[in-house]
N, C-alpha and C positions, 0 to 999 in steps of 0.2 A: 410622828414619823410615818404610820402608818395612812391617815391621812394625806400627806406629802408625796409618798406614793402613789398612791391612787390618783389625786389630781394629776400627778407628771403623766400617768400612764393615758390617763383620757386626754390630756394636752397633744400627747403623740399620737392620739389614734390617726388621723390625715398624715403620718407619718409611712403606713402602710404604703411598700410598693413607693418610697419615696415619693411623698408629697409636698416636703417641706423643704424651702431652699436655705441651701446652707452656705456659709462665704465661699467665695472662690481663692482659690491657690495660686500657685503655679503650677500651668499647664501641662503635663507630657506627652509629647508626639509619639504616636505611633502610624506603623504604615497601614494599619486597617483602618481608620479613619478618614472616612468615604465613601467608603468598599459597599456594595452590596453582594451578598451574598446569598446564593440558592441552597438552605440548606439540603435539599435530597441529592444536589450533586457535590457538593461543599466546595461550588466554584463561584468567582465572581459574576454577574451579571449588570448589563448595563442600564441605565436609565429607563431608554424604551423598551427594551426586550422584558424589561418588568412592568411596565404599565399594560403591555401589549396582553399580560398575564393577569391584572388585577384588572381591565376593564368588561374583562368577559366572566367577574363572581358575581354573585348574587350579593354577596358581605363582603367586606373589607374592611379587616379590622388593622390601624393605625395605631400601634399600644406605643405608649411613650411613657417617657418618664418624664412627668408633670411639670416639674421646674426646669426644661432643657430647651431655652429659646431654639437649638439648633432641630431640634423637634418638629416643634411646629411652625417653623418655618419648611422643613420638607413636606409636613401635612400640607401645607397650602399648597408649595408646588403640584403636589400629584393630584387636587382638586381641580387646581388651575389646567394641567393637561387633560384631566376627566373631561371639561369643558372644554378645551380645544379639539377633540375630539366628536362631538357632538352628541358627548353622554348628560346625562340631568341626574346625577347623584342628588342621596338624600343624604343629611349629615345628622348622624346621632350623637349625642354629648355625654357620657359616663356622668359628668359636673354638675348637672341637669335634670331634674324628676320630670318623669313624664309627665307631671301635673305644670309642669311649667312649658309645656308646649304649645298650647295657645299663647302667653307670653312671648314668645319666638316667632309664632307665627303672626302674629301683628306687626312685629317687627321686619319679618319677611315680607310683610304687603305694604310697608312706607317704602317700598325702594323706588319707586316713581317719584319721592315728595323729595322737590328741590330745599335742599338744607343749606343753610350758610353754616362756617366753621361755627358759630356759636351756637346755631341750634343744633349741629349734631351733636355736639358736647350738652345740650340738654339732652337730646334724646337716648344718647348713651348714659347719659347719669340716672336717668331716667329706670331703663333696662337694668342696669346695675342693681338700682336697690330695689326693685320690683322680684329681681333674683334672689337677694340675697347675700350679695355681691358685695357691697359698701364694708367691710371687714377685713375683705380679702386686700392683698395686697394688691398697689396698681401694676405693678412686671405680670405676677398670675394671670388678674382681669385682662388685660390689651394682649395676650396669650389667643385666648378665648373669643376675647371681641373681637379679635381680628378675622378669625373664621367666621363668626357673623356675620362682619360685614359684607367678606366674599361671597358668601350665601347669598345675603340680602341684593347684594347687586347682579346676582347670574339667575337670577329665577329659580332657587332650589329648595328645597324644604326643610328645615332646619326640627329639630326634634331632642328632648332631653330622654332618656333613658333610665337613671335610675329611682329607686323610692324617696317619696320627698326626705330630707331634716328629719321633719319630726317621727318618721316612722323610723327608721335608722338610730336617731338617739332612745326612742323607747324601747326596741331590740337591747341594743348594744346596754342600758341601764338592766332592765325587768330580764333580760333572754327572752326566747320561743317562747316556750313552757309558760311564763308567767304573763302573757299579753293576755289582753280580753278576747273573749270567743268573739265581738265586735270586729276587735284589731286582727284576731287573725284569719276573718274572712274577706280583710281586704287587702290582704300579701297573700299573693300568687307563691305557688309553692311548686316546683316538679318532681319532688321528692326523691331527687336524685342526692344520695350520698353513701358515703364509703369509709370505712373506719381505718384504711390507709393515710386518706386523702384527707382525713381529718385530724391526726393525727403530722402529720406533714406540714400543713396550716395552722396548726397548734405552736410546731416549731419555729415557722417564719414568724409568725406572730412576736412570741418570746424574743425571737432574736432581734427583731425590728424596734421592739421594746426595750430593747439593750439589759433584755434576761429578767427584765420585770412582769410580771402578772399569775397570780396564781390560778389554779386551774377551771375556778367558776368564772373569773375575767376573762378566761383564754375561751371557754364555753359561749359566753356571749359575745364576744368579737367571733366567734366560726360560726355563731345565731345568724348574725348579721352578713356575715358575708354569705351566709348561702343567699339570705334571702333578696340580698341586691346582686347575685350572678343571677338568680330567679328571674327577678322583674326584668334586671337589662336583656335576658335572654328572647323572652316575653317580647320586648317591646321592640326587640331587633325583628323576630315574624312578623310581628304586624307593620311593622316597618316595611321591609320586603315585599310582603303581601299587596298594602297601599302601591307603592312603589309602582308597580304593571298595573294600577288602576286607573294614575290619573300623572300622566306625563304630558308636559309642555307641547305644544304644534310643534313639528321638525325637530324633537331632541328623541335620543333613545332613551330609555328607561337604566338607573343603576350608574352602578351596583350602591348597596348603601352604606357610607364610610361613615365607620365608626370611629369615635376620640376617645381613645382609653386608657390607663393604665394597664403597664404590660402583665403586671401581676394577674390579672383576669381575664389573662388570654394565654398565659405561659404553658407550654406544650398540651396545648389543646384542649386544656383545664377549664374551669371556671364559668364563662360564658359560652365558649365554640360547643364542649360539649353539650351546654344543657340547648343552644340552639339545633343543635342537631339531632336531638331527642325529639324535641319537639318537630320538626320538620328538616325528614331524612335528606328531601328535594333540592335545598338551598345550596347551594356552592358557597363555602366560603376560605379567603385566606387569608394569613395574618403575618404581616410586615410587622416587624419588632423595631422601633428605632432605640439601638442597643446603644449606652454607653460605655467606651473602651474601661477592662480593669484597671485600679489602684495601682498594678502591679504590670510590667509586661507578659501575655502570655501570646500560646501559638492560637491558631484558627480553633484547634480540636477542641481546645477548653470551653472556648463559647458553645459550641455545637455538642457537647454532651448529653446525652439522649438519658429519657425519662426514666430513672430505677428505682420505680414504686409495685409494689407488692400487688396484683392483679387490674393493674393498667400496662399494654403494650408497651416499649420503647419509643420514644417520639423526638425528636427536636426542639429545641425551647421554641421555634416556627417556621414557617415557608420562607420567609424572609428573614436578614437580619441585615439591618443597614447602620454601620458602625459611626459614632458619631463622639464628639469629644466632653468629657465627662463634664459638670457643674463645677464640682468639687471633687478634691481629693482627702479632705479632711473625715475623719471618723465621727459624725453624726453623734455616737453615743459618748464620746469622752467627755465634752459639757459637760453632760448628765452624770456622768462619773464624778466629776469632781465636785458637784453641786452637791451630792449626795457624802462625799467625804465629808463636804467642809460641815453640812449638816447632822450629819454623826459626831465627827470631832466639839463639836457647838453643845452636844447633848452630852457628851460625856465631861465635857466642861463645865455646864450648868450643876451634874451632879456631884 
């Protein structure tokens, strides 16, 4: 049993911050669905009055939740206006290790090569499992390549962000503490952390886990997460940085749109803060594409400010643009009953 646990728990890690797409319901209308919202004045705003606002950051972070076609389909819109405006955004990928950004960028320099429909579906199948891609589901994958492609076809720089796979699973197995003095001089580290905020993360963890893991599992999944808000943070500067160094003839520079999970950008947590550690100078903002609650509630609920133990009050972000859920289903009840029928099974045998 105890084995059985453990694997489910690792099977859910990509569950964090909703990764995993689960069947869809029936839908519930509600009237925030569409809405954008300015959290400092907790009023709507319109289309343009909000790009007018994210095309003069340095960052721009796009936090979604991962399986919400409705998602990244707004990402592309506000790229697509990036570009009608005469800006040259970079686009950084959460999904993505920096080590696969020559991958990308190869990719970014065939946009001149005339493909017919079959060799782009080589060249995509191609990219696919050169990523690591070929496991993933095709809804996920054509998620993702879609943004590629608009990259590839607008002259813009495409870029992964966080630590490869293998550094991530030897974290998340070994923790910190037990990696080679090798391994951990090659995870960037800012050494920002708080025994609130870890503590906090301990709990989403558990809850995300549907109350599985005990506390050296929880220890090593908060290993792991720091050390990939680390690198993404990392490699959103140097992003930036490049960014005013080498821009297209006639396009402006920026700002660089990040693809993330909102979890790593929730009220200025995770990556915003450690990029702003690093470099005070950057402007950055972050659009949240929020999906509407399980349940109906008011505006105020979404918009409830951060109340952690020596961190300011904040907004979950600058933005919230409300969008209609995947699913309405509980994620963890599967697991619930899998786990019944599993117990009942052993009590059986004996």
């Amino acid at each position: 049993m105890r084995i059985f646990a453990l694997v489910l728990i690792t099977a859910m890690l990509p569950l964090v911050y909703s990764c995993a797409t689960t069947p869809k319901t029936v839908m519930r209308q509600d009237p925030l669905i569409g809405k954008i919202i300015d959290t400092k004045s907790r009023e709507p705003v319109s289309f343009t009055s909000l790009m007018d606002k994210l095309a003069e950051q340095d960052v721009v972070y796009l936090s979604e939740k991962h399986d919400n076609p409705m998602h990244h389909a707004v990402q592309h819109r506000i790229i697509k206006d990036l570009l009608d405006r005469g800006r040259s955004p970079v686009v950084g990928f959460e999904f993505f290790s920096m080590e696969d950004t020559p991958l990308l960028l190869n990719l970014m320099d065939a946009k001149h090569a005339k493909h017919t429909q079959k060799t782009e579906a080589a060249v995509e199948d191609r990219v696919r499992k050169q990523l690591g891609w070929e496991n993933q589901s095709d809804e996920m994958w054509s998620y993702y390549w879609d943004l590629l492609v608009l990259a590839r076809e607008n002259n813009l720089t495409a870029a992964g962000l966080d630590l490869s796979s293998s550094q991530k699973r030897r974290i998340t197995r070994k923790g910190m503490d037990k990696l080679t003095s090798i391994e951990k001089k090659q995870i960037f580290s800012t050494r920002l952390s708080d025994p609130a905020y870890e503590a906090r993360m301990k709990s989403i963890f558990k809850t995300v886990h549907c109350g599985m893991g005990n506390d050296d599992m929880l220890s090593r999944l908060y290993d792991t997460w720091l050390a990939r808000n680390d690198r993404m943070a990392l490699s959103i500067v140097q992003l930036s940085d490049a960014q005013h160094e080498q821009v297209p003839d006639g396009q402006t520079p920026g700002p660089v749109i990040v693809i993330m999970g909102n979890g790593h950008t929730e009220y200025g947590l995770g990556v915003i803060d450690r990029v702003r550690h690093l470099n005070p100078e950057i402007s950055q903002a972050n659009l949240t594409l929020t999906e509407i609650f399980r349940e109906p509630e008011v505006l105020d609920e979404y918009l409830r400010p951060l109340d952690l133990e020596g961190f300011p009050p904040a907004p979950p972000a600058d933005y919230l643009w409300f969008t209609q859920r995947v699913s309405y289903e509980d994620p963890c009840q599967k697991f619930k009953e899998v786990l019944k029928r599993m117990k009942k099974q052993d009590t059986t045998k004996k």
